[in-house]
N, C-alpha and C positions, 0 to 999 in steps of 0.2 A: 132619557137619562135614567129610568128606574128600569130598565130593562137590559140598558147595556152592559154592567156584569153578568150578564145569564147569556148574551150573545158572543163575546170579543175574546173570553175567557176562558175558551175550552180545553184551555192544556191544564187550567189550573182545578178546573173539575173531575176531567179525568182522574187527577194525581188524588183530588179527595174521594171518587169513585173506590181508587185503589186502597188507600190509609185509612177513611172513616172507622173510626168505631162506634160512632154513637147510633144511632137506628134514623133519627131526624136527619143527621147532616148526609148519614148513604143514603137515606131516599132525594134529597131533595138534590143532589148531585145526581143522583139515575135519572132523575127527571129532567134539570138543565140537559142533562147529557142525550136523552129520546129528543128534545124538545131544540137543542141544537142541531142533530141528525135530521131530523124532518125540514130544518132549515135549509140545510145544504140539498137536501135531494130536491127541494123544489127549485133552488137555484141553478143545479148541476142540470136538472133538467131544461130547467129554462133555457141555458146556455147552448147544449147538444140538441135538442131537440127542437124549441121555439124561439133559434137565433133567427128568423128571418128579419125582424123589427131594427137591432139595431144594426146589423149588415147593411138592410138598407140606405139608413143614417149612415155610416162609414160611405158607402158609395157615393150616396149624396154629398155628402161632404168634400170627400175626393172632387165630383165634378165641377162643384163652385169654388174651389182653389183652384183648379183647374183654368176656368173662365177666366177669373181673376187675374191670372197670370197671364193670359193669352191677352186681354184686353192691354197689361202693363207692356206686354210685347209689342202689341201692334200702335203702342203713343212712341216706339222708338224713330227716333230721326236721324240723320245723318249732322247735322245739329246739338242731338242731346249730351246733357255733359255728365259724365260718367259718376256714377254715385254707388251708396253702398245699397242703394238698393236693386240699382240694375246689376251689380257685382250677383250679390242673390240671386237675383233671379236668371242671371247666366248659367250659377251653378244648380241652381234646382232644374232648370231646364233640361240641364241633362244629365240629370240622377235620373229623371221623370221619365227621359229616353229610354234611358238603362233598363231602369225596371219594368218599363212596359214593355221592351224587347225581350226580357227574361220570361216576364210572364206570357207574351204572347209565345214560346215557345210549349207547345202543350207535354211534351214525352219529358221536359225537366221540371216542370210545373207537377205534375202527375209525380211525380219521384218524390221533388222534395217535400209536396204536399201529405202524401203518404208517411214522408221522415216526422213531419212537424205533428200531424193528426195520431201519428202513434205514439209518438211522445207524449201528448196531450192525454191520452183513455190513458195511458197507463199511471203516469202523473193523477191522474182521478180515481183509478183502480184502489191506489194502494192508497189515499184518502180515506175514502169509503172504507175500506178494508179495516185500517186502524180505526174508524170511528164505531164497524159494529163489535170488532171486537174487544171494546168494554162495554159497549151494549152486550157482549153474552156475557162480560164478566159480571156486571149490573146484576142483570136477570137472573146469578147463579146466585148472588151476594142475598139479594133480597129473599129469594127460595129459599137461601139454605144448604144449596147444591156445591160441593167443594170443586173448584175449577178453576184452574190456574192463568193467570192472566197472558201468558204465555201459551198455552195451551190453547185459549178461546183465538189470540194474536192467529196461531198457525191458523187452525183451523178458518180464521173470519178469510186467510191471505189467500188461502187454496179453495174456495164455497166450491168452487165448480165441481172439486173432486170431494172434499171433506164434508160437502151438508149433511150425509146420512151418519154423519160421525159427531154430530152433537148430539147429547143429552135429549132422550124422549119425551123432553115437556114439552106443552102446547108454547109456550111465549119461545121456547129454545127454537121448536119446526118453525113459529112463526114467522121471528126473526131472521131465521136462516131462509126461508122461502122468498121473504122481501128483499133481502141480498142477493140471493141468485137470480131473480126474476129484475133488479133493477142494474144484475152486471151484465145480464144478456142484451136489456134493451139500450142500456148506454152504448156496450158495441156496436151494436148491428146502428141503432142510431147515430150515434157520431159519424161511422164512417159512410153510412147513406147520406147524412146531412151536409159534412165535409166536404169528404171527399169527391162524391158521385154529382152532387147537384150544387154546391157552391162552385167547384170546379173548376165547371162549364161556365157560370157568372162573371165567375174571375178573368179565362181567360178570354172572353167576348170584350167585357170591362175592357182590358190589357190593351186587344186587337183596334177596338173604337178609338181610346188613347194615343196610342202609337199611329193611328191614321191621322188623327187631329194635328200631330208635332210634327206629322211627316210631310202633308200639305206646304203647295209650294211659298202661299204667303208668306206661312211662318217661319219657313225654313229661309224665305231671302231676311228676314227679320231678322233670325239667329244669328244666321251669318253677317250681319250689320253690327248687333249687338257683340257679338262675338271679336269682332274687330275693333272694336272700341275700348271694350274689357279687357281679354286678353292680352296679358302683354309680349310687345315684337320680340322676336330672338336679337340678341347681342351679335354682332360680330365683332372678332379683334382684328385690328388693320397692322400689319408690320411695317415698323417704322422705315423710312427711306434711306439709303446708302446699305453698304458692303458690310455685310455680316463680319463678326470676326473669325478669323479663323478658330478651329479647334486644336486644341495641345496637343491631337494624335499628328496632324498635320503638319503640325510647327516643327514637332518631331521628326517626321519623313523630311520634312526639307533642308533641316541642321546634316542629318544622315548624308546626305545629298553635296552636301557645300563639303562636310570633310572631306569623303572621296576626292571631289577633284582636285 
């Protein structure tokens, strides 16, 4: 609890980073503001780099719902009376199909994987990006260096091309060193981690799954369950005797009687 305004509140230390006048309140906001940035980058890391932990947990997870559900399939009888939880489990069943047919597809797995993982760097990109630069505006503030919070903004958005374009101080190169050095390896990371070797995880995952559902036990299951659930199509019966005629009809035949 004595901690959590220095962690949850960094739009609103920015904003005193930018307005302070007094000498106490900009340091001790530069400082929340280092001391927040060090937070996320060990996090940010954590996530692209050393997600194998909770990946695992997800997978695991996955399988023992997975179980679960196969075991509720296989208590089906020709017997059982239909509830809302085999309702459920009808239609999770074949969501389950679905997407493990999706994903076992590897050349659209690979596509969209690619869509979602560059969404992601770059959603992190410009994080990062807005957080160092009020760290240079920080480091200008406390120096002394006039530097426009707009100005450090481009420059933090572009490192890749603008690092030799910060101010020649040690904290300014430093700064800027640890940005370009933690934008190159989040890329190259994330998308080794992602995309290259989770991948492959995923779609083996997929392939196992989709074999499990596809097995003919569970498939005569489904199709039991399925019939039970599922409701029959309607048919309408047309009622018995001689339709009436149509007014075009009744017409042709008055036509008919005048003449003769």
């Amino acid at each position: 609890m004595v901690t959590r305004p220095f962690r949850h509140f960094i739009v609103l230390w920015c904003a005193l980073l930018l307005f302070a006048t007094h000498k106490l309140v900009l340091w001790l906001s530069f400082a929340v503001v280092l001391c927040v940035l060090a937070l996320r980058i060990l996090t940010i890391l954590k996530m692209t780099l050393f997600s194998r932990s909770w990946l695992e947990k997800i997978g695991a997870a996955i399988y023992t719902r997975l179980n679960v559900m196969l075991a509720m399939l296989a208590a089906v009888t020709p017997r059982s009376e239909v509830t809302k939880e085999l309702k459920d489990l009808w239609q999770q069943l074949g969501l389950w199909e679905k997407v493990a047919r999706f994903l076992g597809n590897k050349y659209l797995l690979s596509r969209w994987a690619g869509l979602l993982v560059g969404a992601f760097y770059v959603c992190i990109y410009v994080y990062v990006a807005l957080l160092f630069s009020f760290v240079y505006f920080g480091i200008a503030r406390v120096t002394g260096l006039k530097v426009a919070w707009s100005e450090a903004a481009l420059d933090s958005m572009f490192i890749l091309v603008y690092v030799t374009e910060l101010p020649n101080t040690f904290f300014m190169r430093a700064a800027g060193g640890v940005q370009w050095t933690l934008i190159v390896v989040l890329g190259f990371g994330t998308f080794w981690n992602y995309f290259h070797r989770r991948l492959e995880a995923v779609h083996t995952g997929a392939i196992e799954i989709a074999g499990l559902l596809a097995s003919e036990s569970v498939r005569a299951k489904y199709k039991l369950l399925e019939s039970k659930v599922k409701p029959a199509k309607t048919t309408t019966v047309a009622p018995q005797g001689r339709a009436p005629d149509k007014p075009k009809e009744q017409g042709k035949s008055r036509k008919r009687r005048r003449k003769r």
